[in-house]
N, C-alpha and C positions, 0 to 999 in steps of 0.2 A: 360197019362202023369201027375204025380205029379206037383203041383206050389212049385219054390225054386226062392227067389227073384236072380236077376239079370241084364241081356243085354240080350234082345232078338236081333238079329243080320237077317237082311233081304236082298238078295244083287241079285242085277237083273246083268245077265251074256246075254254079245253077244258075240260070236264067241270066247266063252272060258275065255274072259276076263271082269272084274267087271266094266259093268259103272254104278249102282244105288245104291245106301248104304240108308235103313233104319233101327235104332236100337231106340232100348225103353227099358228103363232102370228102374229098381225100385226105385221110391222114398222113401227118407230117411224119416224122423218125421218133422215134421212141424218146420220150422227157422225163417221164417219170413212174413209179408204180401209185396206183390207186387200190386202195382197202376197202370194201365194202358193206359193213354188217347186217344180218337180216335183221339182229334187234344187237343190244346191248345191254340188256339185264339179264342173265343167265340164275341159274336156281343151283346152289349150291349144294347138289345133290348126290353129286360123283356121275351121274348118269345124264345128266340134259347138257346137249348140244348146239352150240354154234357155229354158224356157215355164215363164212365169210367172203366175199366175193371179191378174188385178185385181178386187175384189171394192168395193162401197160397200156397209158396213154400218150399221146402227143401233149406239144405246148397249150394247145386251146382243148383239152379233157375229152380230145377223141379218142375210141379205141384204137389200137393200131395194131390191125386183124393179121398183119406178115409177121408180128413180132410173137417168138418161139421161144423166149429166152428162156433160160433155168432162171428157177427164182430159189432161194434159201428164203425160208419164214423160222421163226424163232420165239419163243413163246415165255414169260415169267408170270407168276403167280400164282394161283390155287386152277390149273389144268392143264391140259396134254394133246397135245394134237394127235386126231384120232386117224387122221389122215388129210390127203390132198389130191385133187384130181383137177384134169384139165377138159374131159368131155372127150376128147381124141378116141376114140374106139378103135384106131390101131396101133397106140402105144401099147408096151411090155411094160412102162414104168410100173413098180408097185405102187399104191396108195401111202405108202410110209417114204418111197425115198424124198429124200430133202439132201439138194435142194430136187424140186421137181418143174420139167419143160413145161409150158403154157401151149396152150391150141389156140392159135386163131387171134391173139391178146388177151385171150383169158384163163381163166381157174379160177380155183374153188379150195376155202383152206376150213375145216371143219374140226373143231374145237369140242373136247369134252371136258366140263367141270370137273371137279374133286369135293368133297364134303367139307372143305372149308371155304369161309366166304375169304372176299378179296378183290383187288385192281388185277386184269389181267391184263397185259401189255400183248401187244402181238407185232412183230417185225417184218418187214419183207425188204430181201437186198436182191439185185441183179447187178450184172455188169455192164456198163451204160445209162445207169438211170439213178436216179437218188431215191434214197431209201423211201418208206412207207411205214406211217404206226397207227396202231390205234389201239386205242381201251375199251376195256370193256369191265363189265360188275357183274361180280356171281356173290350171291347174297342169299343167307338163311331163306329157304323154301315157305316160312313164316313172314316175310317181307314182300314176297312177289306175290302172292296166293296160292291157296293149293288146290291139287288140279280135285275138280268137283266129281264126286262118285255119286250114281244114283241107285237106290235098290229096285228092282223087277220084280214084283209078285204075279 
C-alpha cells in the first residue's frame, strides 16, 4: 500500500454496530507552537519543578511529527530553566542549550522555582511559526500545602 496523506479511520464493531472510533489524520505544515503545562501552581521553594510540554502544531492543533525545529524558550520571573529535552536519544544536544531541536514535534521544557513567589511567564519562538506563552504561579509553600511527613514507630 502506497502513503497518500489523509484520515486513517479505525472503528471497533460489536454485534454489527460501531462503538470505538479511532482516526489519524495527516498533519498540515507547522502554524504554530503549543505550551503545555503539567500544573501551574508551583511552590516557591527554589526546588519544585515544572514540565512543560512544547508541541509544533498545524492549523487544526495536530502535531506535526516531521517538524525538527529549534525552538528558543525564554523565561521571566521568580525561576530558571533547569533544562530542555526533546526525547531524541540520539542527540548530543545538551539539556541547557537553547535554543534546542524538537523530535518528532515535540519537547519538554522543565522549569525550577526560586524562593520568591511570583508570575512566571515562559516563551517559546521558532522560525516559521508564532510564538507561544504561558504563565504560571509559584507561591509561598504555605499557600499550596505542605507536602505531609509521617513518623514510623
Amino acid at each position: 500500500m502506497l502513503y497518500a496523506p489523509g484520515t486513517l479511520r479505525a472503528a471497533g464493531l460489536r454485534t454489527g454496530r460501531e462503538v470505538e472510533v479511532f482516526e489519524l489524520t495527516t498533519a498540515e505544515p507547522p502554524a504554530k507552537l503549543r505550551l503545555t503545562p503539567a500544573r501551574t501552581d508551583l511552590r516557591a521553594d527554589g526546588q519544585d519543578l515544572g514540565f512543560v510540554t512544547l508541541e509544533v502544531v498545524d492549523a487544526g492543533g495536530r502535531v506535526v511529527p516531521q517538524a525538527e525545529l529549534p525552538v528558543r524558550v525564554a523565561l521571566e520571573g521568580p525561576a530558571v530553566i533547569a533544562g530542555i529535552g526533546s526525547g531524541d536519544l540520539t542527540s548530543r544536544e545538551s539539556y541547557r542549550a537553547n535554543p534546542h531541536r524538537l523530535y518528532q514535534g515535540r519537547g519538554i521544557v522543565v522549569i525550577r522555582t526560586d524562593a520568591r513567589a511570583g508570575r512566571i511567564t515562559l516563551t517559546a519562538t521558532a522560525t516559521g511559526t508564532g510564538p507561544a506563552e504561558i504563565a504560571l504561579t509559584s507561591s509561598p509553600t504555605s499557600c499550596i500545602g505542605r507536602r505531609q511527613t509521617h513518623d514510623i514507630r
